[in-house]
Structures are given as C-alpha cells and as structure tokens.
C-alpha positions as CSV (number, residue, x, y, z in Angstrom):
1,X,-81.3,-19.8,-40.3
2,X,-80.8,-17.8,-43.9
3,X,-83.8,-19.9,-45.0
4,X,-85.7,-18.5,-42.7
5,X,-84.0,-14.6,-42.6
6,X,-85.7,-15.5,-46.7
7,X,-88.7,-15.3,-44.4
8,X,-88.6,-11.1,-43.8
9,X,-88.6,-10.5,-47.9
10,X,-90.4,-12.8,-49.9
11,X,-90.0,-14.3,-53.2
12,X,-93.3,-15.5,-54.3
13,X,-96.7,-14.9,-52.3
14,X,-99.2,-16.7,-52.8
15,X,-103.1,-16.3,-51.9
16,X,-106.0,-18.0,-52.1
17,X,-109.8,-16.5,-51.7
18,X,-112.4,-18.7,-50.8
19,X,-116.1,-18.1,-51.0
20,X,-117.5,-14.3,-50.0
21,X,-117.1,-13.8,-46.5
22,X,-114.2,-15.6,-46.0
23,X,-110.5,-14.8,-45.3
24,X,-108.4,-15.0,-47.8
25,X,-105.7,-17.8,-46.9
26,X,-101.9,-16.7,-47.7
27,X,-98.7,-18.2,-48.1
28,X,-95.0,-16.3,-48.1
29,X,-92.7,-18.1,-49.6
30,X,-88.6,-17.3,-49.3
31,X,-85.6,-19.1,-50.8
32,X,-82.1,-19.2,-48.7
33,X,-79.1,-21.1,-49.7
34,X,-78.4,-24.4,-47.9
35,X,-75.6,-26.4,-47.9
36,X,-76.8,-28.2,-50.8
37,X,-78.2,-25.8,-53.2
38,X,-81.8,-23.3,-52.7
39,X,-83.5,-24.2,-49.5
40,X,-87.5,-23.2,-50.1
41,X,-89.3,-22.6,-46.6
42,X,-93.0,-21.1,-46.6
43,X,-94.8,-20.0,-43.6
44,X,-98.6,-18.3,-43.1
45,X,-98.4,-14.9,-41.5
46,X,-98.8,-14.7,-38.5
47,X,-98.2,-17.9,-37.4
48,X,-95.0,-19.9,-36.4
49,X,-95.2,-23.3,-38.3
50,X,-92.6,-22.6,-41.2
51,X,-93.0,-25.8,-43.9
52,X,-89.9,-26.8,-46.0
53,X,-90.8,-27.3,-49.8
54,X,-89.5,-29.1,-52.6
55,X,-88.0,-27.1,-55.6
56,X,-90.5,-28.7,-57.6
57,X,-93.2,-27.8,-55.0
58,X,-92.5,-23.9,-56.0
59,X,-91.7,-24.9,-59.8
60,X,-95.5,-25.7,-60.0
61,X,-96.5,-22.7,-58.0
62,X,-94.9,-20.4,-60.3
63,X,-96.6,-21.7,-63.4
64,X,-97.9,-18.6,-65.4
65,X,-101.3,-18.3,-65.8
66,X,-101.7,-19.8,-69.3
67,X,-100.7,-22.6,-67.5
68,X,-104.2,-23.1,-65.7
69,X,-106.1,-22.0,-69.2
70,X,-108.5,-24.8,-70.9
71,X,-106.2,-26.4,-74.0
72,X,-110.1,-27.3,-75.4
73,X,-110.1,-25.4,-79.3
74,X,-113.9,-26.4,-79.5
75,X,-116.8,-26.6,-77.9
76,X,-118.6,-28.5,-79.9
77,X,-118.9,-32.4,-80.5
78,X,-118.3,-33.8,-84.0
79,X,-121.9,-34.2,-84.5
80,X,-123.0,-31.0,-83.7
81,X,-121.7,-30.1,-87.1
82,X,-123.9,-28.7,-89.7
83,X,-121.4,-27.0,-91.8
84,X,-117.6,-27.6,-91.9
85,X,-115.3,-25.5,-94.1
86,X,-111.8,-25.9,-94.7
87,X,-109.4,-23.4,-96.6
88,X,-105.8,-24.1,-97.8
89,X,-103.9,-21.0,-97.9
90,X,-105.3,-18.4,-100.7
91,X,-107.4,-21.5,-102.2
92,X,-110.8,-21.4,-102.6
93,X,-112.2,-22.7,-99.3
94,X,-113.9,-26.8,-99.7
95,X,-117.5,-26.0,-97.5
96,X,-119.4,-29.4,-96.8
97,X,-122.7,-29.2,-95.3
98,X,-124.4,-32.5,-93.3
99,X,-127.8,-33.2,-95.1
100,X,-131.4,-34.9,-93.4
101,X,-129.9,-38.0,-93.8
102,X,-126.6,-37.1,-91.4
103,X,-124.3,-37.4,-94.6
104,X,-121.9,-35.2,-96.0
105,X,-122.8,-32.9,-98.8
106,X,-120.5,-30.6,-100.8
107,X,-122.3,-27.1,-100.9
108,X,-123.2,-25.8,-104.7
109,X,-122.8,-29.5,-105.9
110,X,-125.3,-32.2,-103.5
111,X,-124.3,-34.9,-105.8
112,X,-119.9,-34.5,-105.9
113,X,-119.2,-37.7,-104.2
114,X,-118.1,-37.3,-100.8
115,X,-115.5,-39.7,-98.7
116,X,-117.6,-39.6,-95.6
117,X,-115.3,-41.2,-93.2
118,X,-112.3,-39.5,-94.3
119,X,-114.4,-36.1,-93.6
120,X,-116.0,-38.1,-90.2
121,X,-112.2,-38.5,-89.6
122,X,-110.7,-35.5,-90.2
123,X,-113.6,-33.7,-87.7
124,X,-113.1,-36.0,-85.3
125,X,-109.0,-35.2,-85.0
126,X,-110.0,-31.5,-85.7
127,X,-112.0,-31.5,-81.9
128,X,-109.8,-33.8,-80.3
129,X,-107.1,-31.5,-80.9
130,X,-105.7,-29.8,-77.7
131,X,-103.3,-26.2,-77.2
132,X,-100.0,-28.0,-76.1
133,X,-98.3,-24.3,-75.1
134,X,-99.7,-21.2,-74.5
135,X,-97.1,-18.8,-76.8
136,X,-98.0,-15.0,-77.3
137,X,-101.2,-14.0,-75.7
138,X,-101.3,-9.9,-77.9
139,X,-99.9,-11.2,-80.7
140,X,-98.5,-7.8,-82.4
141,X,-97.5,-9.5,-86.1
142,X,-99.0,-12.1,-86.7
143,X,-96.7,-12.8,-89.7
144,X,-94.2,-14.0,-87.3
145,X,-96.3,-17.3,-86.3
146,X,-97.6,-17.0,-90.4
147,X,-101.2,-16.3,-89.2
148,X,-101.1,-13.3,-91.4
149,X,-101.9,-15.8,-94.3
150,X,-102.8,-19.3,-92.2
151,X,-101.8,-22.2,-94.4
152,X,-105.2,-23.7,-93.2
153,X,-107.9,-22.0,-91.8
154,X,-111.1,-24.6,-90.1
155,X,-115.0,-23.3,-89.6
156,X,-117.2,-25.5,-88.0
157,X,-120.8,-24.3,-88.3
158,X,-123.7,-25.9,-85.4
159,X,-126.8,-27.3,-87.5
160,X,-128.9,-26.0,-84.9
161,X,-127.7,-22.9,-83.5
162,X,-125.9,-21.1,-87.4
163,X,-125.0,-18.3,-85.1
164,X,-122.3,-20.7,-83.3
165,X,-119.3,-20.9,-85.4
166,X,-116.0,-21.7,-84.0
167,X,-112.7,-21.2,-86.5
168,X,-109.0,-22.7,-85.9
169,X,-106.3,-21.0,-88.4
170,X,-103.0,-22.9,-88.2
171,X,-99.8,-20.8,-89.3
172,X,-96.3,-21.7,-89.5
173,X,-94.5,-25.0,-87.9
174,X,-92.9,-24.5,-84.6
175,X,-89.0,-25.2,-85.6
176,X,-88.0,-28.1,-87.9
177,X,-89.5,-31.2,-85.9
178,X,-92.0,-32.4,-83.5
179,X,-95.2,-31.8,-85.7
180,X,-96.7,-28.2,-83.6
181,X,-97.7,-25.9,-85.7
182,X,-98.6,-22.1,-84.7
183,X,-102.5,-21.6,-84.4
184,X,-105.3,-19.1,-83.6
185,X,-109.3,-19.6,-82.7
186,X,-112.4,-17.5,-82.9
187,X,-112.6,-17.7,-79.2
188,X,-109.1,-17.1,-78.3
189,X,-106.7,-14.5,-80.2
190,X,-104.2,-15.2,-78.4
191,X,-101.1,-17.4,-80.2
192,X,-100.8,-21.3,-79.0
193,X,-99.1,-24.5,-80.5
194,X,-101.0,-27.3,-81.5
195,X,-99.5,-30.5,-82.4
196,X,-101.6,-30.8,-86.7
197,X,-100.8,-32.9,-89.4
198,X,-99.3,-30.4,-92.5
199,X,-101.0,-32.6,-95.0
C-alpha cells in the first residue's frame, strides 16, 4: 500500500516521444519502503496496471545523459589519414604526412627513416580508443584535469578532405592506477577519461 501511496508524488518520470503525431508514452515511477528494503512500482497515467521494478530496473533509468553519448573520439578510419601530428608537452610537435605510395613521411625531411608499423600502430590504438566516463561537460579550469598544458596533444589530418581535422589532448592521469588519463577532442570540449598509454 505505501508503494503505491509513492504513486500520488513521483520520483522519477519518465517519457518517451515517438514519431510526429504521436502521443508521447509516459511512465511515473515512485519508491515506498517494503519489508525488505525500497519497493519500486511504476504505473502509466491513467491507467490501473501498476508494474513492480527491480532496483536495478530504475538504476539504469536514472543514468545521466552522458550516459547515452557516443564514446567514438574519431570519425575517421586509420587510412583516411593524410597527415598525423603528435606533440609532447611544450615539444616541438613530430608531423608525418602519408605519401603516393601510402607510406609514412616525416614533413620537412621525406628521406628521415620512418618505423611505419610502429606509426601504423600507434594510429590504429589512437581510433580504437573509446571515452570510458563522461567527467566535466563546462570544464571551468582546465588545469585541474592538466589540459591547460596536455602532456600529448594528437591531429589527425584526412588526405582528401584537409579541412577535416580531428585533435585528442590528453591531460593528467585519473588517480594513481588503472591507466585513464584526462582527455579533450576538437569535437567535444567537454572533459572524459580515456584509458592511454603514458609512454
């Protein structure tokens, strides 16, 4: 009976909008105290079904909203690479750019010999990477996650469009293990972990 008195005052609706034209489809959700902890019950207004739910049911409704963001950094393949730059810190940034024959050059010096499959290797881990967590989505300093100064800063450059260039910085570990580092794109300015190498 108090799970459904949780009924008259909400904690969480939810609503859903189809297609134009259509209703939009909502669910109240309320939260009374059972015998055996938080009792969840959810019912459709109007109507006299009321649905029990699991507490991890309404864990995975209340997910913010980064939640449901892509965790894609780029939108480009490995081989859509024309130019790829790389910048440690205040250093002088290393720029490679892929030649007629699909090899890497180093730009200002075509015959500095070039380890293409570490470079091959490095781009390739460089798109695979993923956010893991959403962190600070206005970042106000940006010293705090040490993207004031990134200690690597990524370009990738398309050969055939130059105008498409997509940049990761990478600040400051996250805490003393698990390999996330703090991190930045050109398409997102928000703050996010992503789990980097530091060498």
């Amino acid at each position: 009976a108090a799970a459904l008195e949780a009924l008259t005052s909400p904690t969480l609706i939810v609503t859903l909008q189809g297609p134009a034209g259509t209703r939009p489809q909502q669910l109240n959700i309320g939260v009374g105290e059972g015998t055996d902890g938080p009792v969840y019950v959810a019912q459709h207004p109007g109507e006299q079904e009321v649905m029990v739910l699991t507490s991890e049911t309404v864990g995975d409704i209340r997910r913010n909203s980064h939640y449901f963001r892509s965790r894609d950094l780029f939108t480009q393949k490995a081989q859509d690479g024309g130019l790829f730059t790389i910048q440690l810190g205040r250093s002088a940034a290393t720029a490679l750019v892929r030649n007629d024959q699909g090899q890497w050059e180093l730009v200002g010096d075509p015959e500095f010999r070039i380890n293409q499959g570490a470079v091959n290797e490095r781009l390739n881990s460089l798109i695979g990477l993923r956010i893991e967590e959403y962190i600070d989505p206005n970042p106000v300093d940006l010293a705090n996650y040490g993207l004031d100064n990134p200690r690597i800063r990524f370009m990738l450059t398309n050969a055939a469009d130059k105008n498409k260039i997509e940049t990761l910085e990478v600040g400051s570990p996250q805490g003393q293990v698990g390999g996330l580092s703090y991190a930045r794109s050109s398409t997102d300015k928000g703050v996010f972990t992503v789990q980097i190498s530091p060498d």
